[in-house]
C-alpha positions in Angstrom: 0.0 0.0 0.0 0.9 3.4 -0.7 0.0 6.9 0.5 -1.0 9.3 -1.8 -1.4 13.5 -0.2 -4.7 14.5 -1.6 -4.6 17.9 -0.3 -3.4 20.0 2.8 -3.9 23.1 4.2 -2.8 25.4 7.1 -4.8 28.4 7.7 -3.5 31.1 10.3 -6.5 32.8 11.1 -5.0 35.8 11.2 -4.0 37.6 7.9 -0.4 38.2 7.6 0.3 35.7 10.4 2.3 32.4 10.3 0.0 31.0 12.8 0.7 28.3 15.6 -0.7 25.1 13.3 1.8 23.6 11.1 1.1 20.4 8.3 3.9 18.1 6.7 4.5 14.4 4.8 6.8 12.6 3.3 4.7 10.3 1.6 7.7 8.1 0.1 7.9 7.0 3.9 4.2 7.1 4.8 4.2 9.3 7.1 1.8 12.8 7.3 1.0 15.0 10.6 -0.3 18.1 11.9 0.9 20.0 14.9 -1.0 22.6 16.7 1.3 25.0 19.0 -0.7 26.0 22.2 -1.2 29.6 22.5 1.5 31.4 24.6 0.7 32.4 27.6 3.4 34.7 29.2 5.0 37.6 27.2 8.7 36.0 27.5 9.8 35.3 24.3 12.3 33.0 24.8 12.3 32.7 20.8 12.0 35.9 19.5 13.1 34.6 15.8 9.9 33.5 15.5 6.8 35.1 15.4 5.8 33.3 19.3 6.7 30.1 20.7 4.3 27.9 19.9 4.6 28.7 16.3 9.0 27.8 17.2 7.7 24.6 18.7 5.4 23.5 15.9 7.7 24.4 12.7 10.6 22.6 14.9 8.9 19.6 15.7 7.5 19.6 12.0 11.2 19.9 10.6 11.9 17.2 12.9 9.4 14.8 11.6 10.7 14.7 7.9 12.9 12.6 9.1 11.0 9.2 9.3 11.8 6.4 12.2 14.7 4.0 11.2 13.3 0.4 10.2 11.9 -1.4 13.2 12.2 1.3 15.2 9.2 1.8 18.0 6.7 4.9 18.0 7.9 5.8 21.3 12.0 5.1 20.9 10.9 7.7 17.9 9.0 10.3 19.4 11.6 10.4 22.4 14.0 11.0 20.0 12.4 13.6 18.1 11.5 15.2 21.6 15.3 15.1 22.3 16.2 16.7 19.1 13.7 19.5 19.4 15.0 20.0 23.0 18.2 20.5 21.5 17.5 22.7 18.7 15.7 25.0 21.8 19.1 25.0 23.8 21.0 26.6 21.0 17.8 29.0 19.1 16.4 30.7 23.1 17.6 33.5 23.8 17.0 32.6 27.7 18.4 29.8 29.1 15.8 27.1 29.3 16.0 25.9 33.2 15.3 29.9 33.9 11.7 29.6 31.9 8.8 29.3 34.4 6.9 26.4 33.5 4.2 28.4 31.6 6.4 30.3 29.3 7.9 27.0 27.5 6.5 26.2 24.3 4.3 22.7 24.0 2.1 21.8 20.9 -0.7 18.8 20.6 -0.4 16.8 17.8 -1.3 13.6 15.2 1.4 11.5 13.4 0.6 8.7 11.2 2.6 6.0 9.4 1.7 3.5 6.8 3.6 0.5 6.8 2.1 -2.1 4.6 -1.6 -2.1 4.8 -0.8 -1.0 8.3 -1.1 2.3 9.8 0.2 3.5 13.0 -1.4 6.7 14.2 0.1 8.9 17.5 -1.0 11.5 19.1 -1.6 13.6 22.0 -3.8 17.0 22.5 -6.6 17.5 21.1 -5.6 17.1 17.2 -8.3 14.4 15.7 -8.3 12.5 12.4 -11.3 10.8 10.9 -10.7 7.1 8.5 -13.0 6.5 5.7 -13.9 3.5 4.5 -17.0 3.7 2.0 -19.7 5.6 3.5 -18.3 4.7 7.1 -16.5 7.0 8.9 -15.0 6.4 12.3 -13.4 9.0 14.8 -9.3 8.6 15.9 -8.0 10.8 18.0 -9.4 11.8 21.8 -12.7 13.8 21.2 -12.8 14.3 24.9 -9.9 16.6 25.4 -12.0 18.6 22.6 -14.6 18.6 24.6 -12.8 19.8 27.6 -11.0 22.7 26.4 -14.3 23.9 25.2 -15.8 23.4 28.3 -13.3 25.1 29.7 -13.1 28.0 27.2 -16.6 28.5 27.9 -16.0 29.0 32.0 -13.0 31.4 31.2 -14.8 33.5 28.9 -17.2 34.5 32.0 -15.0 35.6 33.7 -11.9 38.4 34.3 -8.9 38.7 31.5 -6.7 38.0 34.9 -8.7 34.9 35.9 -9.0 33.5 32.6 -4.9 34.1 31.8 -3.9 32.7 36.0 -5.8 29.4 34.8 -4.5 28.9 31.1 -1.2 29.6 33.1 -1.3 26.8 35.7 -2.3 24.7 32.8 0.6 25.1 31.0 2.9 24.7 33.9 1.0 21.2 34.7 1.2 20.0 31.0 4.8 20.9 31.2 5.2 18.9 34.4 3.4 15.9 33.4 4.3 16.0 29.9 1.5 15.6 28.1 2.3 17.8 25.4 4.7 17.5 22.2 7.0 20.1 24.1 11.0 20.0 25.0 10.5 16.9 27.3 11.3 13.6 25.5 9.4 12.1 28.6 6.0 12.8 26.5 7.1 10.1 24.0 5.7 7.6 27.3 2.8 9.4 27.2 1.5 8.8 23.5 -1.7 7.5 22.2 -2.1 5.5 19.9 -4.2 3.6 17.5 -3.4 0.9 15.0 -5.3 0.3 12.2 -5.6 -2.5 8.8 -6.1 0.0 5.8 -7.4 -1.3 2.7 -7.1 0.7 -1.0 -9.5 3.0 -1.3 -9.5 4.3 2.2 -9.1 8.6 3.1 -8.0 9.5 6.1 -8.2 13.3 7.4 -5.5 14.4 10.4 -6.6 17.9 11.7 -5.9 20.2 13.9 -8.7 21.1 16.7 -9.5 24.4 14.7 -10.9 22.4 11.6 -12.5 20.1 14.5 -14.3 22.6 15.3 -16.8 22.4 12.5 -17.8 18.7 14.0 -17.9 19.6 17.8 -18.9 22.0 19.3 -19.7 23.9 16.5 -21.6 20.9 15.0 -22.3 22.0 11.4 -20.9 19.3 10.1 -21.0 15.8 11.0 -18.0 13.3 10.5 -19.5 12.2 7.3 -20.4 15.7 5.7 -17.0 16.8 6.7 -15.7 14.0 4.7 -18.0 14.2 1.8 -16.8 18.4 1.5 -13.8 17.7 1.6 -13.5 14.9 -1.0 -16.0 17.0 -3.4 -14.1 20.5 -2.9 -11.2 20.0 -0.6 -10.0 21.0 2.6 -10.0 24.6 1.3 -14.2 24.5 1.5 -14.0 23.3 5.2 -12.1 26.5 5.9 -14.2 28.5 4.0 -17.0 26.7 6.2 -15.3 27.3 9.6 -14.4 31.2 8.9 -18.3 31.5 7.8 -19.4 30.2 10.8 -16.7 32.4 12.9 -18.2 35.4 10.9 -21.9 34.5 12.1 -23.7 37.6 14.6 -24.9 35.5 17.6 -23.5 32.1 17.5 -22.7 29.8 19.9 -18.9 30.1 19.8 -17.1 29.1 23.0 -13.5 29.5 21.9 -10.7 32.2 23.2 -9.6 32.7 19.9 -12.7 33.9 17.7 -10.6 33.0 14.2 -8.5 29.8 15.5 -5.5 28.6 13.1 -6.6 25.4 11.3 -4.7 22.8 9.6 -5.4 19.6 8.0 -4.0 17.1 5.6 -6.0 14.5 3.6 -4.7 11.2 2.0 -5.5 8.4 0.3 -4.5 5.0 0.5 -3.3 2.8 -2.8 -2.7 -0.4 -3.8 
């Protein structure tokens, strides 16, 4: 089986912007993934090369992940050396030394990585990046749609209440994800902490990886179901599903819990062939 990149995309948000989302493959190994850097949430700027540091943490981790695992190499001997390298590239690229960072001001990024080995597929992630597999006119869910949920639960709560509140709490967050490594950050310990999924493809099947933004359009914002997002996007591409999401954005009175009222999206969509 091969994989075959239908179409990708990576839309900032913000015009002029880079964003914090980045998209990459290297289908000649079978391997495609998006990244989506978390918000920063201190003004240190540890990177100040780059336009914040979770858009530093995504494009490195990205660069990082042209470089495919070595031949029986494990998903998490891989990650914890991609982790490592990333950690390296951040000792020599910050302008402040990295043990002087509080816990909130260094960069982390959630994430989904596939593979296709075979007629196998290895998918990894962790955050709230989700991917949908499509087999027919079936469509099933990888990823951890809870986490979704959560941060927009969440969103929802901080929205209510004071700028200081809401920045206090997305600050302890960060300092516990960077504690516990549960983010694709400059920990290699996260590589222990992947999920994963592992999956028989057969030709013919499409598989979407996306970042929550794009997500967004299936829950909360629920104008699309798994299968209509599929369908659009096979019909008229990933481009149409971002036209969809900044149309619904631009809506007077919706129901938008997010902090971020134009969020950076990315997605890549592929194929698999005999």
């Amino acid at each position: 089986m091969q994989l075959t990149i239908l179409d990708t995309v990576n839309d900032p948000g913000t015009p002029g912007k880079t964003g914090d989302d980045r998209v990459g493959f290297d289908a000649s190994a079978g391997t495609a993934w998006v990244l989506d850097g978390a918000t920063d949430v201190t003004d240190l700027r540890p990177f100040n090369r780059a336009e914040s540091g979770a858009a530093w943490v995504a494009q490195a981790l990205s660069d990082r992940l042209i470089i495919a695992p070595h031949e029986g190499e494990t998903v998490e001997a891989y990650f914890e050396h991609v982790l490592t390298d990333v950690r390296q590239r951040a000792i020599k690229e910050t302008r402040l030394p990295l043990d002087s960072l509080p816990g909130e001001a260094l960069p982390i990024a959630s994430g989904m990585w596939m593979r296709l080995e075979g007629d196998t597929a290895t998918f990894a992630w962790l955050g709230d990046c989700m991917g949908f597999h499509q087999r027919g006119s079936v469509v099933t869910v990888i990823g951890s749609p809870d986490k979704a949920d959560d941060e927009t639960d969440v969103a929802r709560t901080l929205l209510a209440g004071t700028h200081e509140a809401k920045m206090a709490h997305l600050q302890a967050a960060r300092r516990r994800s960077n504690e516990q490594a549960t983010g694709f950050g400059l920990d290699p310990r996260a590589a222990t902490n992947l999920q994963t999924q592992v999956m028989t493809l057969q030709a013919g099947d499409r598989i979407c990886l996306m970042s929550d933004g794009l997500y967004r359009l299936v829950s909360p914002y629920q104008t699309h179901t798994p299968e209509d997002f599929m369908a659009l996007v096979a019909e008229d591409g990933l481009g149409a599903a971002i036209t969809s999401l900044r149309a619904f954005e631009s809506t007077p009175d919706r129901d938008m819990p997010r902090l971020k009222a134009r969020d950076d999206s990315c997605g890549v969509y592929v194929e698999i062939k005999a």
